[in-house]
C-alpha angles and dihedrals in degrees: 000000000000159000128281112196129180140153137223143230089256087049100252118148125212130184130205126202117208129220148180147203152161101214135061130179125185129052126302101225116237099266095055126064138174120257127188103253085240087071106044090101091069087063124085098242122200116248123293086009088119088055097055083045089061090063090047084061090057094198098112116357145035107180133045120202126190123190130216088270084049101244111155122233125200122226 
């Protein structure tokens, strides 16, 4: 679906790549569960997940980069 990129205080650079599916095989351990995309709002996210959101939703972007300042760019 995408990249995310960002870099640290210690200026490493790390790069994610996205992905998405509609299948999955295997078991959900017992601290994670599956929750309908409508509802995602009503979740505490961790920070910049809305952003990575935004390219699952392939209308607009495809890749996320945040500076060492962490100011995100849209790509």
């Amino acid at each position: 679906m995408g990249i995310k990129q960002f870099i640290t205080s210690d200026n490493c650079r790390h790069i994610v790549f996205l992905y998405k599916t509609n299948v999955f095989n295997g078991k959900i351990n017992e601290e994670s569960h599956w929750i309908p995309l409508s509802n995602i709002q009503d979740y505490k996210l961790v920070s910049g997940l809305s952003d990575v959101l935004e390219v699952f939703a392939g209308t607009k972007f495809n890749e996320l980069y945040y500076n060492a300042q962490y100011q995100l760019k849209k790509y």
